[in-house]
C-alpha positions in Angstrom: 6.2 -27.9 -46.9 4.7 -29.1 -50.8 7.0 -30.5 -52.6 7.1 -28.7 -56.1 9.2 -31.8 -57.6 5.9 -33.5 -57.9 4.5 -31.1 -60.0 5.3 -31.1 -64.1 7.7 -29.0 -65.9 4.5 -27.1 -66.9 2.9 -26.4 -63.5 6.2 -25.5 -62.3 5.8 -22.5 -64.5 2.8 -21.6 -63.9 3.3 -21.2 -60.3 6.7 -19.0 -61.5 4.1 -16.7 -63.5 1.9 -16.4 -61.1 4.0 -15.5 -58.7 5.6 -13.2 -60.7 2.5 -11.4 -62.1 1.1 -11.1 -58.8 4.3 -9.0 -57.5 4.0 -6.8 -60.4 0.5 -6.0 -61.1 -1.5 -6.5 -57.4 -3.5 -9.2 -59.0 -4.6 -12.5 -60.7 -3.7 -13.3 -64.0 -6.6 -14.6 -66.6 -6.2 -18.0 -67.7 -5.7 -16.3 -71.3 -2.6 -14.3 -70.1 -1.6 -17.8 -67.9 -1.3 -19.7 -71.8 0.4 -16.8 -73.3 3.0 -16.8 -70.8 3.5 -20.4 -70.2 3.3 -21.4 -74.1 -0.1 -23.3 -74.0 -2.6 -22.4 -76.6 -5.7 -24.7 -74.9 -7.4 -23.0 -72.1 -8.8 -26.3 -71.7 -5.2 -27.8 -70.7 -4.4 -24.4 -68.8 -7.6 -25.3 -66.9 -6.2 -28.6 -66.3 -3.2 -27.8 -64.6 -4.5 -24.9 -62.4 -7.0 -28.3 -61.1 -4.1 -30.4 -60.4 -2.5 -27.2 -58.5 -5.5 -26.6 -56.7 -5.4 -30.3 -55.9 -1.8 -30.2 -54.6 -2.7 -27.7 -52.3 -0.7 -24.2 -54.3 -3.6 -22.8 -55.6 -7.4 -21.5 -54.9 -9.5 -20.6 -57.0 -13.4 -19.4 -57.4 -15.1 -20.2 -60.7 -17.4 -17.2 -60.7 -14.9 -15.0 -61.3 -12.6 -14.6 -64.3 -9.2 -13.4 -62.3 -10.7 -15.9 -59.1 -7.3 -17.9 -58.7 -4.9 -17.3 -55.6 -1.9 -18.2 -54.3 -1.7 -20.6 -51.0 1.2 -20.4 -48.8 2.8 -22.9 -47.0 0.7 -22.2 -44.1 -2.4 -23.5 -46.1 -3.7 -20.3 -45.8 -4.5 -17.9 -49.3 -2.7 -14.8 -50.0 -5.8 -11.9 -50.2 -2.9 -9.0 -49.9 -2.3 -9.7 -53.5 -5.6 -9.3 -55.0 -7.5 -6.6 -55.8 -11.1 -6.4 -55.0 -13.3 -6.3 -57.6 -14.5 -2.6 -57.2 -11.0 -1.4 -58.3 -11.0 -3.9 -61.5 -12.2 -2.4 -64.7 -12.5 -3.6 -67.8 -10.8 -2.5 -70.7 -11.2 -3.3 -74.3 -7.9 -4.0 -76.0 -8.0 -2.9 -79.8 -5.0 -4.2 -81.1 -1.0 -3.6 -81.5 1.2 -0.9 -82.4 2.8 -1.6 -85.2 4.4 -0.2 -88.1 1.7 -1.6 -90.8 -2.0 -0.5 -91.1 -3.5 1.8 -88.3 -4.7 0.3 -85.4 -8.6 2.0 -85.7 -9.9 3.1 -82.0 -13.1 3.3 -82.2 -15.5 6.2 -81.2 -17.7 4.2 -79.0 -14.7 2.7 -77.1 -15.5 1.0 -74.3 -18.5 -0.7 -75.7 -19.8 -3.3 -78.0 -16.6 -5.5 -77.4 -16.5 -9.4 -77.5 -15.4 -10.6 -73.7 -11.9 -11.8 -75.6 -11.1 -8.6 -76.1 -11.7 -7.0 -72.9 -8.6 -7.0 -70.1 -9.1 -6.4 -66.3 -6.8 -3.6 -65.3 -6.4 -2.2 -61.6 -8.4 1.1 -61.1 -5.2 2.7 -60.5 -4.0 2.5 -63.9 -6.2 4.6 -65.5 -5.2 7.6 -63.2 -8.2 9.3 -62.8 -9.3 8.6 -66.6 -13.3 7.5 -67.4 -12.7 4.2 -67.9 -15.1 4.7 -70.8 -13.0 6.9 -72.8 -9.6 4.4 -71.8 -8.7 1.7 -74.4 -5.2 -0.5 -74.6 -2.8 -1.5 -77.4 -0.1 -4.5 -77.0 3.4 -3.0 -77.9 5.3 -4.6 -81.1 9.4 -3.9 -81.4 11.4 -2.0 -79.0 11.7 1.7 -79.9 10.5 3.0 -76.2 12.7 0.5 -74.2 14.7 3.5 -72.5 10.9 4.5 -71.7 10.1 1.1 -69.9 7.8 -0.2 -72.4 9.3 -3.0 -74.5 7.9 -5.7 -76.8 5.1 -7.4 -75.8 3.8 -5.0 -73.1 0.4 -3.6 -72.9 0.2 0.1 -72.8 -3.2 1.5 -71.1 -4.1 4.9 -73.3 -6.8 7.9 -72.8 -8.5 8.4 -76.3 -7.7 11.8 -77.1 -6.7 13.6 -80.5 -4.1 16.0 -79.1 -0.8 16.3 -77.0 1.7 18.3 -74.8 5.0 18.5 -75.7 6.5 15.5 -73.9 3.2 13.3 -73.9 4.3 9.7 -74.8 1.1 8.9 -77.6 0.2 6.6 -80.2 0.1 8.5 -83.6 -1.7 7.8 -86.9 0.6 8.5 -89.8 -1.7 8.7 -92.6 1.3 9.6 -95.4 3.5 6.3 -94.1 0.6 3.9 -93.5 0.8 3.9 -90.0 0.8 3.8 -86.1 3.2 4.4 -83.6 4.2 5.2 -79.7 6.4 7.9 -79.8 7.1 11.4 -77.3 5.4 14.1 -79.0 7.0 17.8 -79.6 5.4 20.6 -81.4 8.3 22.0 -82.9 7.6 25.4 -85.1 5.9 24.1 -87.9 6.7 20.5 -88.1 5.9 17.4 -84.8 9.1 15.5 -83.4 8.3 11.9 -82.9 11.1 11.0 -80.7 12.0 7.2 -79.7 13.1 6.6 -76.6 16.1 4.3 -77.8 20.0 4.9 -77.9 20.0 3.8 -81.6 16.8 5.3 -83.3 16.4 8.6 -84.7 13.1 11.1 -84.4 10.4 11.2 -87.3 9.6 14.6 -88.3 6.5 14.9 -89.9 4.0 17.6 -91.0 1.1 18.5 -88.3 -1.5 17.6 -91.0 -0.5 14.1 -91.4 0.0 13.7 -87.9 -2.9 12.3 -85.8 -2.7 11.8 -82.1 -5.1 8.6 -81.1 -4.7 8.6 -77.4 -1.9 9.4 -74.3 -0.6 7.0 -72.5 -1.8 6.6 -68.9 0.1 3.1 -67.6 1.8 -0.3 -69.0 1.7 -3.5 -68.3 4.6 -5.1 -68.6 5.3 -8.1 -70.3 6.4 -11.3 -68.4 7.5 -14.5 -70.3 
């Protein structure tokens, strides 16, 4: 069996990530979402450590492809079960956070005309059925849909659409506050019922006109760190 003592503190928890992402979400992270998680800001020094773990014998990887790194067991053997081909990987271009500041502006042409640092590969699966053209992602800021499962940090996967069912969890424009939020939506006689999903926060109420539905949410990512 390889000995993990020999690896650094660092490589230790990448391995913990990886194997953690990889039970959660069916596949490989990026060696962006490796630095976020582990605290290393160089993709060069990421890159570095995933070498010396390949060289240990814990890791494989294939440089053609931008999620190409796997888990080896102790068997020597890679684990394929926990990665998604690449015909159920889409790409999805993530816009920006929810947070209670200046809107988060989807564009009309989402989907397209993004830099590769903004684009995230999701599982097929996520996007339940949804064009993957018309599907766009925010990262979550603050906690007010914890109850809801989504919590700070998490990436929520959204439909762009400008309306909603009573019950829909959406992101919202707020043009007379100044801005966007992730909220249940309830059409309630003549007003909208923004409704947390936390024990301690109250609903906004706020008039229909001011009220401008962006997209419903389809999945989340969660956060792991």
């Amino acid at each position: 069996m390889r000995d993990r003592s020999k690896l650094s503190e660092r490589q230790r928890g990448i391995l913990r990530f990886m194997e953690t992402y990889l039970e959660t979400q069916g596949f490989p992270p990026t060696i962006r979402e490796i630095g976020e998680a582990t605290g290393i800001n160089s993709t060069s020094v990421v890159n570095y450590n995933l070498n010396k773990l390949v060289d240990a014998g814990f890791l494989e990887r294939a440089s053609s492809k931008s999620r190409g790194i796997r888990l080896v067991t102790t068997t020597g053997k890679s684990l394929p079960k926990q990665v998604v081909a690449s015909n159920n990987i889409v790409r999805v271009p993530l816009v920006g956070q929810i947070v209670a500041s200046a809107p988060v502006a989807v564009p009309d042409d989402v989907g397209y005309y993004f830099d590769e640092d903004d684009l995230i590969d999701v599982s097929v699966w996520l996007l339940g059925g949804a064009d993957p053209s018309e599907v766009f992602a925010l990262r979550v800021k603050g906690d007010s849909m914890i109850d809801a499962m989504i919590g700070d940090g998490d990436i929520v996967i959204f439909r762009k659409q400008n309306y909603a069912e009573n019950g829909d969890m959406v992101a919202v424009w707020l043009d007379e506050r100044g801005e966007t939020t992730l909220k249940r939506f309830f059409h309630e006689n003549d007003r909208i019922r923004l409704q947390p999903e936390h024990p301690t926060m109250k609903p906004i109420y706020v008039d229909p006109a001011h009220c401008h539905v962006q997209g419903r949410v389809l999945s989340v990512i969660r956060h792991i760190g």
